[in-house]
N, C-alpha and C positions, 0 to 999 in steps of 0.2 A: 435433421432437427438440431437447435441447439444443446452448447454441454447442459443449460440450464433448465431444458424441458422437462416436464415434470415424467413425459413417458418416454422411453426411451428404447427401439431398437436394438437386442443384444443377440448375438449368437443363439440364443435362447428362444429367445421372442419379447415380445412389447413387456418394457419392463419400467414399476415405479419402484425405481430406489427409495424416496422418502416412505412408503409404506413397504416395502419390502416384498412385492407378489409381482408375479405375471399376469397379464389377461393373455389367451388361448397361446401358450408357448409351444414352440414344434420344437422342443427338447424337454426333457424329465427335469423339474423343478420341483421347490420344496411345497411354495401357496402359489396357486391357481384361480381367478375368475375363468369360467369358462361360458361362451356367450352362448353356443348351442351345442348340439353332439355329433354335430357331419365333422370327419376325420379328419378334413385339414387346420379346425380349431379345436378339436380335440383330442390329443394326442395321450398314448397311454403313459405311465410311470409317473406322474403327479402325486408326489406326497399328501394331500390336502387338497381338495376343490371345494369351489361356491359356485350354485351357479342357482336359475330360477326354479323356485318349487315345482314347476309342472313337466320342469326338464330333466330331475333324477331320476328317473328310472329309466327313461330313455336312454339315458348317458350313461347309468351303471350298466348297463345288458351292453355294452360298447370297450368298459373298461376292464382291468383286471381285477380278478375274484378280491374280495378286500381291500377295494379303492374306499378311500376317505368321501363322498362327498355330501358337503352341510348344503341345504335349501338356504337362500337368501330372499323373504316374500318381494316383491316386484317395490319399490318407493321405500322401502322402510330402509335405514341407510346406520351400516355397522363403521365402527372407527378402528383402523388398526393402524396402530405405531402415529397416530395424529391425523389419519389419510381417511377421510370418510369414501368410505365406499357403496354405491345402491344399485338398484338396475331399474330396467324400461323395459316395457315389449318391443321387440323387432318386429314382428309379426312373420318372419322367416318363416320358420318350421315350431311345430311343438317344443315350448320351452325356452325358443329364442330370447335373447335378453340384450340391451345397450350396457354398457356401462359406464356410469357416471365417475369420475374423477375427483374429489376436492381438496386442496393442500392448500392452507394458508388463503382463503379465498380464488384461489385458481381452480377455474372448472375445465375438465376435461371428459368429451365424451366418445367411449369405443363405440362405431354402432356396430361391428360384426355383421354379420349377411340379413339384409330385411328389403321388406317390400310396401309397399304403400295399399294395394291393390284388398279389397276384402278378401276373407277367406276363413271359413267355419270351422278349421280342423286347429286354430292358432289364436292366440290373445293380437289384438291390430295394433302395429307401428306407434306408440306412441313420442312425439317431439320433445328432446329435454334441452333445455335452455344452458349454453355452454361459454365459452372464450372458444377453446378450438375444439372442432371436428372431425375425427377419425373417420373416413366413410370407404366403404366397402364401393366401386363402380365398375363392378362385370360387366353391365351395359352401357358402360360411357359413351354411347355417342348417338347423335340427335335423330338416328332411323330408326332408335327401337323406343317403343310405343305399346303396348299392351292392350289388346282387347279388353272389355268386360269380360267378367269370368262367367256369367252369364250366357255371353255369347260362343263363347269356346264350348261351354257346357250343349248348348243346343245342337249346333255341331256336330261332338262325338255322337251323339243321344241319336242324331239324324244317321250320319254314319251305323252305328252300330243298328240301328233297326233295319237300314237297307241290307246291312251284311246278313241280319239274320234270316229274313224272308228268302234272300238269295242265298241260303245255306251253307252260309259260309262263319267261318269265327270273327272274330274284331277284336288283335292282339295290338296292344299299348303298350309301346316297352317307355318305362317312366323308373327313376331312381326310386331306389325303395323305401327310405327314407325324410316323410315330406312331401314329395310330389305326388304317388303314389294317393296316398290318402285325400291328396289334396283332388283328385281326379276323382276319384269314389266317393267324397261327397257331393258331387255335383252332377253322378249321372242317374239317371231312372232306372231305378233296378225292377221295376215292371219290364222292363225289358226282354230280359233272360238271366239265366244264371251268369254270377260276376267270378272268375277263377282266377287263383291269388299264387305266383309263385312264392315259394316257402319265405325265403328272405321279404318279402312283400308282404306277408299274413303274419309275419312276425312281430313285425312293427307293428301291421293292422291291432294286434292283441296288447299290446303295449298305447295303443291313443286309446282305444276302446278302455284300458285301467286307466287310464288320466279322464276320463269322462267324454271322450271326443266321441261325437254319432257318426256312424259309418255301416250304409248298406252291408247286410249278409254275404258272406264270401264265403269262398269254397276253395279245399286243393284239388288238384288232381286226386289224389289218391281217392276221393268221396265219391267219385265216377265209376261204376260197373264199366267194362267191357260193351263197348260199341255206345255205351250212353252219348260218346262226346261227336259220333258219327254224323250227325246230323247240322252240326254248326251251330251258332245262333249264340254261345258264348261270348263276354266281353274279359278278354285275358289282361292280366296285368303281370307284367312281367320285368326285372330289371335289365339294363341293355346287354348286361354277359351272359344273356341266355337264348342270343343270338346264333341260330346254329348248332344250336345243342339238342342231343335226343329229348328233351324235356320240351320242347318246343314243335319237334314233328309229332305231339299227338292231334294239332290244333290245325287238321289240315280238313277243307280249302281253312284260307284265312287270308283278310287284309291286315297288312299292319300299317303302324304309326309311331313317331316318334314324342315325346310332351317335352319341350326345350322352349327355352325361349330364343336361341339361336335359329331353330326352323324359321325364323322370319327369314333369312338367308337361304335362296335356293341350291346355294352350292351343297349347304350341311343337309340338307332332304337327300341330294344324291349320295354324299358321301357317307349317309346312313344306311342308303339303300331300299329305304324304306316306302310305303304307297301315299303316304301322307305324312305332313308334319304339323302338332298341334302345338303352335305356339303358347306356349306355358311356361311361364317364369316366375321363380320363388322369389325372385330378387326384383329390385326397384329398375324401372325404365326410366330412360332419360329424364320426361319431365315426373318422375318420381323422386331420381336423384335431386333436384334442383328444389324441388317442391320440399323435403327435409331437410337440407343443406339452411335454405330459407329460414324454417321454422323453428330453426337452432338458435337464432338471432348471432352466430357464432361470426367472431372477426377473422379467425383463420381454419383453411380445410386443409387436413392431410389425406391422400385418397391411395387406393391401394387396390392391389388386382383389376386387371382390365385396363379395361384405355384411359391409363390414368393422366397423361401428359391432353389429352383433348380434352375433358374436364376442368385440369388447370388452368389452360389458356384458355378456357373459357370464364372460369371464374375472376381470373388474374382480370380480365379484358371487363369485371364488370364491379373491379372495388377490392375485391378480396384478395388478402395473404393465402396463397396457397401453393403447394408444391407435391409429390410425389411423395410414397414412404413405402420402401420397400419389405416383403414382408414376403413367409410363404403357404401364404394364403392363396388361393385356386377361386374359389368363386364353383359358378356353374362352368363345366368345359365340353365345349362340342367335341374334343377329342378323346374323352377320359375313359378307360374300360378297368376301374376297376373296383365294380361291381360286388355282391357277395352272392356264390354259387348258393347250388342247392343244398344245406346241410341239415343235421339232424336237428330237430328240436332241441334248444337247449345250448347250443354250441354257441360260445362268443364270439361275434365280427365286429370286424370296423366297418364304416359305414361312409358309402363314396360323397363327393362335395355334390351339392347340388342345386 
């Protein structure tokens, strides 16, 4: 970017000198926006955060004991040091939020991780009208494509009723964090019982206090001796509990992966897993394109992911755009790092997803 851009790259993370804050900095800073609370934009030690009202507590049960953070309502837009600042829905995860830039009539907007796609556990994707574009494109490139979530929904639904009849479990190993919830509203808990590893039922308790609906869950420990015998369970589970004694109680069992890289047959193997349910928090191709668009923005900066095929696609169609390096993650078909099983009450960070 240029010396003269209003946001600017530091050792730090994305930083407006004229207002004087970071948005999601991966180093300890004084003022922080922070867009949502998956780890790789939310990092702990931040003097001071803002981020959207239905994302604080999310984000506190994430930070350290006595972390600062103020609710900023979604459109209503504060000024500090001249720099007005506001937020948008991502529709990401619970609490996701854009954020809007303004100096001197210059608009600049972070979108942070979001998705176009519906989805009932998240306020939806709204477009803020900008100069340039900050975009998140983990799926940058023209094969990936998103089901209805509808149709993914039927699916599992179908899945998990075969596995029941045939006495077996139907374990979903899905981040806990956002996807997780995002899968339990969508499936029929006429079913059978739905059982929640801890890191998973934790969060669960946390959307259910922010107002989010979400079928009945259960831990293991709610299970008598031989009750889980019989199968018929729908496990949710996050991917580090792969192979763990907490996982051989749920035996037979099919599993499944909820990624939106499962569109790739390689990442099904390299999971290991019996099925992969493609599911992504994040915008698909013509998702990307379809917000980019709706920006009315003259330049994109894009960031994690295949951000160079993006460009040269943009570049090839009008637009200022280029790459912005950043250490931000996205969703990763390689990532394991998860939060075990721990007590109630205990503080984790929380994987990208």
């Amino acid at each position: 970017m240029p010396d003269h851009a209003l946001l600017q790259v530091t050792d730090r993370g994305l930083y407006c000198e004229a207002g004087d804050f970071f948005i999601d900095p991966w180093r300890p800073v004084e003022r922080a926006v922070i867009t949502h609370a998956h780890s790789d934009h939310a990092r702990r030690g931040h003097s001071q955060m803002l981020c959207a009202p239905d994302g604080v507590e999310v984000l506190r049960s994430r930070m350290l004991p006595g972390a600062v953070i103020d609710p900023l309502p979604y459109g209503e837009p504060v000024d500090h040091r001249g720099v007005q600042i506001s937020l948008a829905p991502a529709g990401h995860i619970l609490g996701s939020a854009q954020v809007r830039v303004e100096f001197r009539g210059e608009v600049w907007v972070v979108s942070g991780d979001y998705k176009l796609s519906p989805d009932p556990t998240c306020r939806p994707f709204e477009p803020v009208r900008c100069h340039t574009f900050i975009t998140e494109c983990t799926f940058g490139l023209p094969i990936y494509h998103w089901a209805p979530q509808a149709q993914i929904a039927n699916e599992l639904n179908a899945w998990w009723r075969r596995n029941r009849e045939a006495g077996r479990h139907t374990v979903v190993f899905a981040y806990a964090l956002g996807k997780s919830q995002r899968l339990l509203a969508a499936v029929d808990p006429t079913i059978g019982p739905i059982v929640c590893h801890g890191a998973v039922e934790r969060v669960n308790d946390e959307y259910r206090s922010g107002g989010i609906s979400l079928p009945p869950t259960q831990r293991v420990t709610d299970f008598g001796p031989g009750e889980l015998a019989g199968g018929g369970a729908l496990v949710i589970a996050p991917p580090s509990a792969v192979g763990t004694p907490w996982l051989r109680r749920f035996q037979p069992c099919e599993t499944a992966f909820a990624s939106g890289w499962m569109l790739v047959r390689g990442s099904r193997r390299r999971r290991g897993v019996d099925r992969g349910l493609v599911l992504s928090d994040h915008a698909d191709w013509p998702g990307l394109l379809a917000a980019i668009e709706a920006t009315g923005c003259q330049r994109v900066l894009a960031t994690h992911g295949h951000t160079s095929v993006l460009v040269r696609y943009l570049r090839e169609r009008g637009w200022e755009a280029d790459s912005l390096h950043t250490e931000f993650v996205g969703e990763r078909d390689d990532l394991e790092v998860d939060t075990p099983e721990l007590p109630v009450g205990t503080a984790v960070a929380e994987e990208p997803a």
